[in-house]
LUMVEXVO-71970 format. One record per residue (C-alpha): residue in three letters; x, y, z. Coordinates in steps of 0.02 Angstrom, whole numbers, plus 50000, padded with zeros to 5 digits. Layout:
N
AlaXYZ
...
This chain:
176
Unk564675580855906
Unk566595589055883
Unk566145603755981
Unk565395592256127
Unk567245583356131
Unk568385593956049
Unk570135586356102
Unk571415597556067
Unk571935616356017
Unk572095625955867
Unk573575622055801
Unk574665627855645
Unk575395613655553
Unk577085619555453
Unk577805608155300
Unk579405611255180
Unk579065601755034
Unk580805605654963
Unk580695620754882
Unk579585630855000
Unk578965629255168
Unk576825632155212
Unk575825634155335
Unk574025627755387
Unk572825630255513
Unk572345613855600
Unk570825613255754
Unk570855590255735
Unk572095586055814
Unk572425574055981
Unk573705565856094
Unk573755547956092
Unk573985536856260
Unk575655545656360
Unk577195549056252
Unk577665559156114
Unk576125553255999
Unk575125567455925
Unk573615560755800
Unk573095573955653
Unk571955574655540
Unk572755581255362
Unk571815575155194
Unk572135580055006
Unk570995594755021
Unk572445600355095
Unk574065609455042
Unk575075604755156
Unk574515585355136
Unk575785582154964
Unk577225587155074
Unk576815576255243
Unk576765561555126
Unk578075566055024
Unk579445570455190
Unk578695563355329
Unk579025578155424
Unk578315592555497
Unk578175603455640
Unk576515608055760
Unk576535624155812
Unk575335630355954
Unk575015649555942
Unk573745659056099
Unk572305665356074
Unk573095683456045
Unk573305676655891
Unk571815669455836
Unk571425681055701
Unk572955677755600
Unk572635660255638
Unk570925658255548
Unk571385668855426
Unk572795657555386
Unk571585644155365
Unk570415653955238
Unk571905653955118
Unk572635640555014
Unk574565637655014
Unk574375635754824
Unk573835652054786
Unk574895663754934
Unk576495664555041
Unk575475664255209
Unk577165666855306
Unk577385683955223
Unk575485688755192
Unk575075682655386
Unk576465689155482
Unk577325672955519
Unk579085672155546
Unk579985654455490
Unk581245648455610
Unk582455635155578
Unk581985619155663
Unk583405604655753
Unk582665587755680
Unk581435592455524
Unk581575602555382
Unk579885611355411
Unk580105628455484
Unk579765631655680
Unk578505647155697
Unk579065659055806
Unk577885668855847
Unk577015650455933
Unk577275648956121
Unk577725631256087
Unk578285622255929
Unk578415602655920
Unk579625594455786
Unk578835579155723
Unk579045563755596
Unk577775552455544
Unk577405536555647
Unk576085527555595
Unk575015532755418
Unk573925515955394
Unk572475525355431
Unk572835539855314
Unk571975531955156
Unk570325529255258
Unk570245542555399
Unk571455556555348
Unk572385552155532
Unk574235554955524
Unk575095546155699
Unk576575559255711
Unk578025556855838
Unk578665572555925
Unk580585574255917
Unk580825589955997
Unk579975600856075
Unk580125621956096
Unk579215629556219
Unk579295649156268
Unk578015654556416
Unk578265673656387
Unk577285670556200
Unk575835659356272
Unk574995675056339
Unk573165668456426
Unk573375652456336
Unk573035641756187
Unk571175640356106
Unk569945628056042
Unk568705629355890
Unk567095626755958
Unk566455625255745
Unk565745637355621
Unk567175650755675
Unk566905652455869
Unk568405647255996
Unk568295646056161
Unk570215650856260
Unk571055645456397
Unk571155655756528
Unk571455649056698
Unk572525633556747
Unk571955620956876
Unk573665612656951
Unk573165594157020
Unk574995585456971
Unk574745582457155
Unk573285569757147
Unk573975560056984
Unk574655548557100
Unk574395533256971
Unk575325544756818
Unk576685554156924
Unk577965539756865
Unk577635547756690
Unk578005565156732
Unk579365564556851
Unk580745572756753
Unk579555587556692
């Protein structure tokens, strides 16, 4: 069923914990209604899930699909046992709002806090707020990607521009 609706891209998720900053690879993730809401899931199997709980905090990195190697391989390997900044090629980046790190070599990095975690206990679904967002088009390359399951993505490569026809959203989007 996931690969039939998969809702968002591959993502990195980056945490500071207070004594060292990781980095995960993420493919559930979704927005939620219009606004700065971003819904992951993140559960104790997880690394990174001690230091989300613990801060709050965290940033969402989007990387293309130029670097979806790195990416998985990131994911294969547990933040316990490795540095996956220095093993992966990853370059921390001081953030504005959060302590987590930006990661620069992401065409667009989004600052967030915690908004909602009543549905961590039985879901794993962290409602995180965006509080900044970094965005640089010459990294995004042909685009962001999706995991389609069992280690195949599918990329983006072409855009379809219709802001023209959202009549009923354009209120939304007029300052962007």
């Amino acid at each position: 069923m996931h690969r039939l609706i998969e809702p968002g891209p591959v993502i990195m998720v980056s945490t500071f914990d207070g004594e060292r900053a990781n980095l995960m690879t993420n493919g559930f993730n979704m927005p939620i209604a219009h606004g700065a809401l971003i819904g992951l899931i993140l559960g104790p199997w997880d690394h990174s899930y001690d230091a989300l709980r613990t801060t709050g905090e965290c940033v969402i990195a989007i990387p293309s699909i130029n670097l979806a190697e790195q990416v998985t391989d990131v994911g294969n390997t547990s933040g316990r046992d490795v540095d996956k900044w220095g093993k992966f090629g990853f370059t921390p980046t001081p953030a504005a709002v959060v302590r987590a790190p930006l990661v620069q070599e992401c065409f667009a990095n989004i600052e967030c806090t915690v908004a909602d975690d009543r549905l961590v206990d039985d879901y794993n679904l962290w409602i995180l707020r965006g509080e900044r967002a970094w965005f640089d088009a010459g990294k995004r390359g042909t685009g962001e990607f999706h995991h389609r399951g069992n280690g195949t993505y599918s990329g983006n490569a072409d855009t379809l521009d219709l802001r023209n026809r959202m009549t009923k959203w354009q209120y939304l989007t007029r300052d962007q």
